[in-house]
C-alpha positions in Angstrom: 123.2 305.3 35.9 120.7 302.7 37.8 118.1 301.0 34.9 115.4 299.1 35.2 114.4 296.1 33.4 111.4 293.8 32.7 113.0 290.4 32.9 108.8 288.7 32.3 108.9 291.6 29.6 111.7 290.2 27.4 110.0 286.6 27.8 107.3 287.9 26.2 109.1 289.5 23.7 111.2 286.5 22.5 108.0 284.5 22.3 106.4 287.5 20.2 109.2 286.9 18.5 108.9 283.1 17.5 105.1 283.8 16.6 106.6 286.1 14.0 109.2 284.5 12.2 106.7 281.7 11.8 104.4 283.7 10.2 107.2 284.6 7.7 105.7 287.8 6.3 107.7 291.0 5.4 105.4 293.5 7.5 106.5 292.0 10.9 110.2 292.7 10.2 110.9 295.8 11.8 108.7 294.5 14.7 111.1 291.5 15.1 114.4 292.8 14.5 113.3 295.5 17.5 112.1 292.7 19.8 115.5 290.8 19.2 117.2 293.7 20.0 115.6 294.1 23.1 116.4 290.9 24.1 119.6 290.5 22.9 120.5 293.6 23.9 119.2 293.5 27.2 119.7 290.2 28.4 123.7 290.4 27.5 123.9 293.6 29.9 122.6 292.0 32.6 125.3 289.2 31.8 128.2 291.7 31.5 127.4 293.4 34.7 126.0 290.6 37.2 127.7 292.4 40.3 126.1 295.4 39.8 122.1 294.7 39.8 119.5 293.4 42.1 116.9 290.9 41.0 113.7 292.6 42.5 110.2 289.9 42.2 107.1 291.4 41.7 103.9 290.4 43.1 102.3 287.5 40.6 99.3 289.3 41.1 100.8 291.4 38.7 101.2 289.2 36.1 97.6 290.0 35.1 98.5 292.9 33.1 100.8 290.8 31.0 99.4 290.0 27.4 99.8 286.5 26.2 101.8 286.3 23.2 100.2 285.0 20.1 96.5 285.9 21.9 94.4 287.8 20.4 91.9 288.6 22.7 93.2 292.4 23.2 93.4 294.9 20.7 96.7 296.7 20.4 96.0 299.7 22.2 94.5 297.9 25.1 97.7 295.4 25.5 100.0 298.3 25.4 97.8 300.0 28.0 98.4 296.9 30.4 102.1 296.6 29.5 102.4 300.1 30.7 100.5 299.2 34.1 103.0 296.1 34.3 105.9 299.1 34.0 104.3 300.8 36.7 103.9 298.6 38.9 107.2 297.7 38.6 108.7 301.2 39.3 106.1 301.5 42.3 108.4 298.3 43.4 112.0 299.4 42.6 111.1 302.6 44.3 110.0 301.1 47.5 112.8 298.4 48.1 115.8 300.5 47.5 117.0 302.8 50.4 119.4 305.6 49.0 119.8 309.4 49.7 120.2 310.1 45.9 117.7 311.2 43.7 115.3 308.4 42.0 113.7 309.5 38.4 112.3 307.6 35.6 113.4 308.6 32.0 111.3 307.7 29.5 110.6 308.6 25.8 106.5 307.8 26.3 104.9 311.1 26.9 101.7 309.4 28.3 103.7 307.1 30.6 105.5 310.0 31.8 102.0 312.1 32.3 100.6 309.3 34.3 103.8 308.4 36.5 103.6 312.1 37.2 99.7 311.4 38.5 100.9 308.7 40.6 103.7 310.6 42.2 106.6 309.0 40.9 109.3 311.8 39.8 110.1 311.4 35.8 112.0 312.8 32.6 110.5 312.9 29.5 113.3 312.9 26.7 112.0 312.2 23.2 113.7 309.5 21.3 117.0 310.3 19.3 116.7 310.6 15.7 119.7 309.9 13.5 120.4 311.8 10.5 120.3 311.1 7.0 123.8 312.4 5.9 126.7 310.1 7.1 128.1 310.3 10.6 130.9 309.0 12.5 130.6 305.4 14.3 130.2 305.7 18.1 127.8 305.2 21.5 127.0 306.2 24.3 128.1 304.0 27.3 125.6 304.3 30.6 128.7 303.0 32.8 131.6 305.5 31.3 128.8 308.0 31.2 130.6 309.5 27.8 130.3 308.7 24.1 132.7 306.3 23.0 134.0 305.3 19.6 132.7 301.6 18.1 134.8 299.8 15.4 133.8 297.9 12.3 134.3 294.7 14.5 131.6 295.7 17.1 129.2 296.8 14.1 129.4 293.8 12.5 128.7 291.7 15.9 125.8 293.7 16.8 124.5 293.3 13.1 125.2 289.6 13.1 123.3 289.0 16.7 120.4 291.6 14.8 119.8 289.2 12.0 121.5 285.9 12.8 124.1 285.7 10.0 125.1 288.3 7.5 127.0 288.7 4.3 129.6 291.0 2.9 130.6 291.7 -0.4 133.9 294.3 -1.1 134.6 295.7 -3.8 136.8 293.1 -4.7 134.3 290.6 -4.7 135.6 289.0 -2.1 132.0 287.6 0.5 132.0 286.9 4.0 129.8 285.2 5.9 129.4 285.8 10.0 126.9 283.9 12.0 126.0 283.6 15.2 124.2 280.5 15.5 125.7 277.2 13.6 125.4 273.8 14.1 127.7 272.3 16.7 127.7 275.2 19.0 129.6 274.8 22.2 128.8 275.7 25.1 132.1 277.5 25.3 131.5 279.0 22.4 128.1 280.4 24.3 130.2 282.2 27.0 132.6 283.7 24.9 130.0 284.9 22.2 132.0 283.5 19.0 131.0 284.2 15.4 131.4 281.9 13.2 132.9 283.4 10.0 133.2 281.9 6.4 134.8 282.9 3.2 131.9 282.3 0.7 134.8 282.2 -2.1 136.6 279.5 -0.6 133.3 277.7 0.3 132.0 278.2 -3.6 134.9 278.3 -5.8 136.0 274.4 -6.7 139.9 273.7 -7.0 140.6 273.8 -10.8 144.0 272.6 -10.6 146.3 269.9 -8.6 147.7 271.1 -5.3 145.5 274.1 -5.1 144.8 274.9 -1.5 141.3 273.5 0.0 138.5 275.0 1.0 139.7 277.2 4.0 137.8 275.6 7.5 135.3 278.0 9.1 137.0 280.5 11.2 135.9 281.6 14.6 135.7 285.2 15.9 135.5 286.0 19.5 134.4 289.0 21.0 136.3 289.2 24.2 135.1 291.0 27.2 131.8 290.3 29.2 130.4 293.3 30.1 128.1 296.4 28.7 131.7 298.5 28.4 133.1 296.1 25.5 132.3 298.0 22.2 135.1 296.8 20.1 134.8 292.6 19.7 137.6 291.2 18.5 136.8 289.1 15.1 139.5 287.0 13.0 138.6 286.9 9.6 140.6 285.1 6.8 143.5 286.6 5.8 142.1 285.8 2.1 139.3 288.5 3.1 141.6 291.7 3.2 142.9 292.6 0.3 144.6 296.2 -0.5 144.0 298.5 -3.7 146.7 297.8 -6.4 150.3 298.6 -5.0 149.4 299.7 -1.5 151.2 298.2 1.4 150.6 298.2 5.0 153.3 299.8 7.7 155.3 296.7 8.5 155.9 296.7 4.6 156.8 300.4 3.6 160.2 299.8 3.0 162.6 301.7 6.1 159.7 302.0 8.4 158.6 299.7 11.6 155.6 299.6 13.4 157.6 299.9 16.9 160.6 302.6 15.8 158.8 305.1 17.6 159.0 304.9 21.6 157.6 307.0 24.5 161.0 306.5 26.7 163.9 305.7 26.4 164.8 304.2 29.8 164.9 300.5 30.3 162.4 300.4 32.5 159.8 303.4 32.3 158.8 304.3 35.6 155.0 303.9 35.7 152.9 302.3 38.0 150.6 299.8 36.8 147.1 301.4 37.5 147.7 304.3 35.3 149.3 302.6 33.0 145.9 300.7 32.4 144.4 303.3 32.6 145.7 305.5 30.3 145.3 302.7 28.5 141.5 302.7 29.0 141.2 305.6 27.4 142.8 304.2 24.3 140.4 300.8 24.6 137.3 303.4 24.4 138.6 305.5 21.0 140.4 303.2 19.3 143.0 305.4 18.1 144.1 309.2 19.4 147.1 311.6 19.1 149.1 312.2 22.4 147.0 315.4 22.6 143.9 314.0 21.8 144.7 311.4 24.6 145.8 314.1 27.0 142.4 315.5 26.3 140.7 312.6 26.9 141.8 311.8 30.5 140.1 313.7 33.4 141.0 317.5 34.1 140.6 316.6 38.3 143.6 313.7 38.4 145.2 313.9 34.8 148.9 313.1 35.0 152.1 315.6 33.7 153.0 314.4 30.5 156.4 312.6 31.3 154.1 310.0 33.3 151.5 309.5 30.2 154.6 309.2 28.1 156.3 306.4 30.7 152.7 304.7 31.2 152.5 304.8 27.2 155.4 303.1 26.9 155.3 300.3 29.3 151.4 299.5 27.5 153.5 299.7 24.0 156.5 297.0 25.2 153.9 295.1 26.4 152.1 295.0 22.8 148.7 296.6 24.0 149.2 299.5 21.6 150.7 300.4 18.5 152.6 303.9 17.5 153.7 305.3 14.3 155.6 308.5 16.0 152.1 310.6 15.4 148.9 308.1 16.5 148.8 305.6 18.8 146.5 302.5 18.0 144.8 299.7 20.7 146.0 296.9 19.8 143.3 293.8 19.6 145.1 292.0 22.6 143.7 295.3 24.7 140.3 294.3 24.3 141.2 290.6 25.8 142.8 292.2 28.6 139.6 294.2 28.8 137.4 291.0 28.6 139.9 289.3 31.4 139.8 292.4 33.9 136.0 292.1 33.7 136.4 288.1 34.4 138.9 289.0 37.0 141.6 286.2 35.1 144.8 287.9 36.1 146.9 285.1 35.1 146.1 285.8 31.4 146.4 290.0 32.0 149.8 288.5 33.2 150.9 286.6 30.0 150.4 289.4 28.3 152.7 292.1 30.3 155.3 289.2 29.8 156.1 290.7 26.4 157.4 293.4 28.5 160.8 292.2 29.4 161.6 293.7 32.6 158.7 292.3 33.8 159.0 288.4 32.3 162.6 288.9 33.7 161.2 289.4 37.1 158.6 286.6 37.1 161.3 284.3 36.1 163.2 284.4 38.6 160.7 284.1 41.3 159.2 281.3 39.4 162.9 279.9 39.3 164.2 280.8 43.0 160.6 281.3 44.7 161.5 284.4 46.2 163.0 288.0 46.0 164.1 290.5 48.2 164.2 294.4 47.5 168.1 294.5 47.6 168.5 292.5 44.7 165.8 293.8 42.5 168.0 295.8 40.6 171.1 293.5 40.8 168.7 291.0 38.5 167.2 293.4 36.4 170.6 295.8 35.2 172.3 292.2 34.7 169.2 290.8 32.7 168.9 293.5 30.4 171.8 295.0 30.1 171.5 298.5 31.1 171.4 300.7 34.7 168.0 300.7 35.8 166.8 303.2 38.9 166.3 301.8 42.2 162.9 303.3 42.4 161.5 302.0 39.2 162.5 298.5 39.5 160.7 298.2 42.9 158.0 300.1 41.3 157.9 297.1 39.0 157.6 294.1 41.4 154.2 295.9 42.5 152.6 294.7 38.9 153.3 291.2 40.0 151.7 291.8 43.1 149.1 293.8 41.8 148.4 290.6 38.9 148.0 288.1 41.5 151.7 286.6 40.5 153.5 286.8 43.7 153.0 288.1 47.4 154.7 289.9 50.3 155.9 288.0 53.1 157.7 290.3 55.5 160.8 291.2 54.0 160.4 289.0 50.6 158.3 289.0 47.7 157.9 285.3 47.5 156.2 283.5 44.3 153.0 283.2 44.0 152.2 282.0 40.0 151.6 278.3 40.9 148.0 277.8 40.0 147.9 273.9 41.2 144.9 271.1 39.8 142.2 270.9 42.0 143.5 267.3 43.5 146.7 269.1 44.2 145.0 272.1 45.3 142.6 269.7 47.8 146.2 268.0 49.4 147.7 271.3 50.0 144.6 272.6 51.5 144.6 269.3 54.2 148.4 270.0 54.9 148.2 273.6 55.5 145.0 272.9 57.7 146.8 270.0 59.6 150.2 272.8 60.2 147.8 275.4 61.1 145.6 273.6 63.6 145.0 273.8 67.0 142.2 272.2 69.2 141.1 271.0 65.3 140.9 275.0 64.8 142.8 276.6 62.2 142.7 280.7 62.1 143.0 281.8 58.7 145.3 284.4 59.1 148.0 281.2 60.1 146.5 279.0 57.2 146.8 281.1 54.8 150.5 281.9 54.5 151.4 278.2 54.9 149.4 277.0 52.2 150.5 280.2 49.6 154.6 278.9 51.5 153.7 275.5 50.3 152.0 275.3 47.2 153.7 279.5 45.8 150.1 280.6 45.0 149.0 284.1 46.1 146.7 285.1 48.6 144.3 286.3 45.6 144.6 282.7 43.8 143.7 280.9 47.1 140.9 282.5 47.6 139.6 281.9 44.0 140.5 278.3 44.3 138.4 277.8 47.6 135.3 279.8 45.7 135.5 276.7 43.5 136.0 274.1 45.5 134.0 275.3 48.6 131.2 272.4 48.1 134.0 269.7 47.7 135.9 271.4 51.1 133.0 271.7 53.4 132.5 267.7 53.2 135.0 267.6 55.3 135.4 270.7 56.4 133.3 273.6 58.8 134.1 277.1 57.7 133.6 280.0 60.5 131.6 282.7 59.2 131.7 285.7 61.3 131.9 289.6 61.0 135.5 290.6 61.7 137.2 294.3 61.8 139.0 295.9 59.4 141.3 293.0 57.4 144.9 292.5 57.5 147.2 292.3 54.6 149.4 295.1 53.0 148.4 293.6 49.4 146.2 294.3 47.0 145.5 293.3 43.6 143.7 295.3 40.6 139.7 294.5 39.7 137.3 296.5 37.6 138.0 297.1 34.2 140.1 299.3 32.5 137.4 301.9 32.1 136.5 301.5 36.0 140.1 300.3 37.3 140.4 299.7 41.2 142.3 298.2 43.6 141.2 295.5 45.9 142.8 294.5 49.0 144.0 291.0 49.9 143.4 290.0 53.3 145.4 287.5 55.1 143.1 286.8 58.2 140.1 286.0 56.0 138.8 284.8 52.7 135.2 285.0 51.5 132.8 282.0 50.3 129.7 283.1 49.0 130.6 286.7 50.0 130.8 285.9 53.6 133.9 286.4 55.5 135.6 282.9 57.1 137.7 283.2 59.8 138.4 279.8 61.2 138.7 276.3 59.5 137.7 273.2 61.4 137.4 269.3 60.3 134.0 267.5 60.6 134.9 264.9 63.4 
């Protein structure tokens, strides 16, 4: 769904903003929590989804129709009459600098800005703005990327609320209070990236200790809401186990005496045969609910390539081992570690979408002993893994498997081997290896990438994928001494390829072996500065 946005516009906003919280009266509140909103809102999209926009600059000419805030020279109707020209304009400028063969219309909810877009030509939807009803309804959202409503949890209510107001403040029924805020003092910038909440038990904080060895005050606890990108609408938050309390003689699963959270399995076999894709992806559809039944989930996944139910089953249980899910032998339940793996596919940090399939033993068992030997051939695959966990495993599935290592970035093919590729060396290390791989590889003081490449991943056991993230980083440091040649080459080498997306958008992106990209141009040849 292409968008537009104002970025001048939501300056103007978040200094509309400032003039009225200083005024400090109750009448401008709904006007202030909308412009925070807007900003908020908006500028944490464009975060979340930086490889999918253009940044278009308007004519400063255009500027003119941009009212000041705090000014008071214009009446109301007349600035919203020249913040609607702005728009305009704007669209007028969108329109002309993108070349596609699709339809372009602008959908708005202004029935006078859709009347006059119409008079200058510009096609248009008028849809008038949603209004909620009064009786209770069910917690969920509509997400522009899945193109589908999806369900929200407590967690990302609370988030949005919190970034709406700054901090707020529960009370249960218990009287147990909580505290989440979004701004404190001491803020790191870390804490910035990852969009923490800072959450506080008020009881704790207010109730003094009123006998020896009583427990402190608990420390504030930070929540992080994992993921970067518009998709994410279930933050993860860790609040206090002091804050949860059950009604009088209730007890959770794991307590119910006889039962177990992980009695209930999808397959049997010791290593379910699924490949990796769909097994993310199947879990996708359980990141966007939060909880379904196996024919609710069935439902859920596309008529046009949904899978027989033996494969949703395997795929079910591979995402289960690996502790993404939970099941109860009726509904199966994302897990919170599926919305970091979430926030990591969107960060492209396979290493950490690793650790976590390493609760899944046939696959730690296979990572070991590359880690251990630095290679593996297909012959002794299932040699390692019947020994390992005791049980026959199928030919088929346990090469199946090795592709998740490939397909995480942990290891690589080298002709007839699968050789290790988990190493993620410092960037001194990571500068050596470069200089020895160049100095093996060179000729003329020319090395061709696709002869670089496999002796520095030989050398150091990184992947092809993890080389080429390393030289993003350390390009500036590497072209001191180095000359990369860009150039516009055929269609790349490499029978690779490693996942990228999210689990909502899943893909598979090939690794080349006679190129890597800096900057997103292609280098083909590596040459020291004489």
């Amino acid at each position: 769904m292409p968008f537009v946005m104002s970025l001048t516009q939501m300056q103007a906003r978040e200094a509309t903003l400032k003039s009225l919280a200083r005024s400090g009266k109750d009448g401008n509140l709904a006007q202030a929590l909308r412009s925070r909103a807007l900003v908020n809102a908006g500028l944490s999209f464009l975060e979340r989804n930086q490889h999918r926009y253009q940044v278009l600059e308007l004519d400063p000419s255009l500027l003119r129709y941009l009212r000041a805030a705090g000014k008071g020279g214009l009446d109301q109707d007349e600035g919203d009459v020249l913040e609607d020209r702005l728009l305009i304009e704007g669209v007028h400028t969108v329109l002309r600098s993108t070349r596609t063969r699709a339809k372009q219309l602008v959908v708005t909810s202004d029935v006078l800005l859709s009347r006059v877009l119409g008079a200058e030509g510009i096609p248009n939807i008028c849809l008038p703005t949603p209004k909620l009803q009064e009786k209770e309804i069910p917690s969920f959202r509509y997400d522009a990327w899945a193109g589908t409503f999806m369900g929200t949890s407590i967690r990302g209510l609370l988030w949005d609320l919190t970034h709406a107001f700054g901090t707020v403040r529960m009370q249960s029924s218990r009287k147990v209070s909580l505290s989440l805020s979004c701004y404190w003092p001491g803020k790191q910038p870390q804490d910035w990236v990852a969009e923490c909440l800072d959450v506080r038990n008020l009881d704790d904080a207010a109730t003094p200790a009123k006998k020896a060895g009583s427990a402190p005050p608990q420390p504030a606890q930070t929540a992080k809401r994992k993921g970067a990108k518009a998709k994410d609408a279930n933050p993860v938050i860790s609040m206090p186990v002091e804050a949860v309390e059950r009604p009088d003689g209730a007890t959770s699963p794991e307590e119910e005496p006889g039962t177990d959270a992980f009695s209930r399995v999808f397959s049997n076999a010791a290593i379910p045969q699924s490949s990796l894709p769909l097994a993310l992806r199947i879990a996708g559809a359980l990141y966007a609910s939060g909880k379904l039944t196996f024919a609710e989930l069935m439902e859920k996944l596309p008529a046009v390539s949904r899978p027989n139910e033996g494969n949703v089953r395997r795929s079910l249980e591979v995402i289960r081992r690996a502790k993404l899910v939970d099941f109860d032998g009726k509904t199966i339940v994302s897990r919170a570690e599926l919305d970091d793996v979430e926030g990591c596919l969107q960060r492209a940090d396979l290493d950490r979408v690793s650790k976590q399939f390493q609760n899944f033993e046939p696959y730690r068992v296979i990572l070991g002993h590359l880690q251990e030997n630095g290679e593996l051939t297909r012959e002794h695959v299932r040699g390692i893994l019947t020994a390992a966990l005791g049980a026959e495993v199928a030919q088929e599935a346990s090469i199946r498997l090795v592709r998740y290592h490939v397909l995480l970035g942990q290891c690589w093919s080298d002709g007839a081997v699968w050789r290790d590729g988990s190493r993620r060396p410092d960037a001194p290390g990571f500068l050596q290896a470069f200089e020895t791989a160049y100095e093996s590889a060179a000729r003329d003081n020319i090395a061709q990438v696709s002869e670089f490449l496999p002796i520095i991943c030989r050398g150091v056991l990184i992947s092809p994928w993890a080389v080429s993230r390393s030289l993003q980083e350390h390009a500036r440091v590497l072209s001191e001494k180095f000359a990369f040649g860009y150039a516009v080459g055929g269609k790349p080498t490499g029978v690779d390829a490693v996942i990228s997306g999210s689990l909502l958008e899943l893909e598979e992106v090939p690794v080349p072996m006679d190129r890597f990209e800096i900057g997103g141009r292609p280098v083909f040849t590596i040459e020291r500065v004489r």
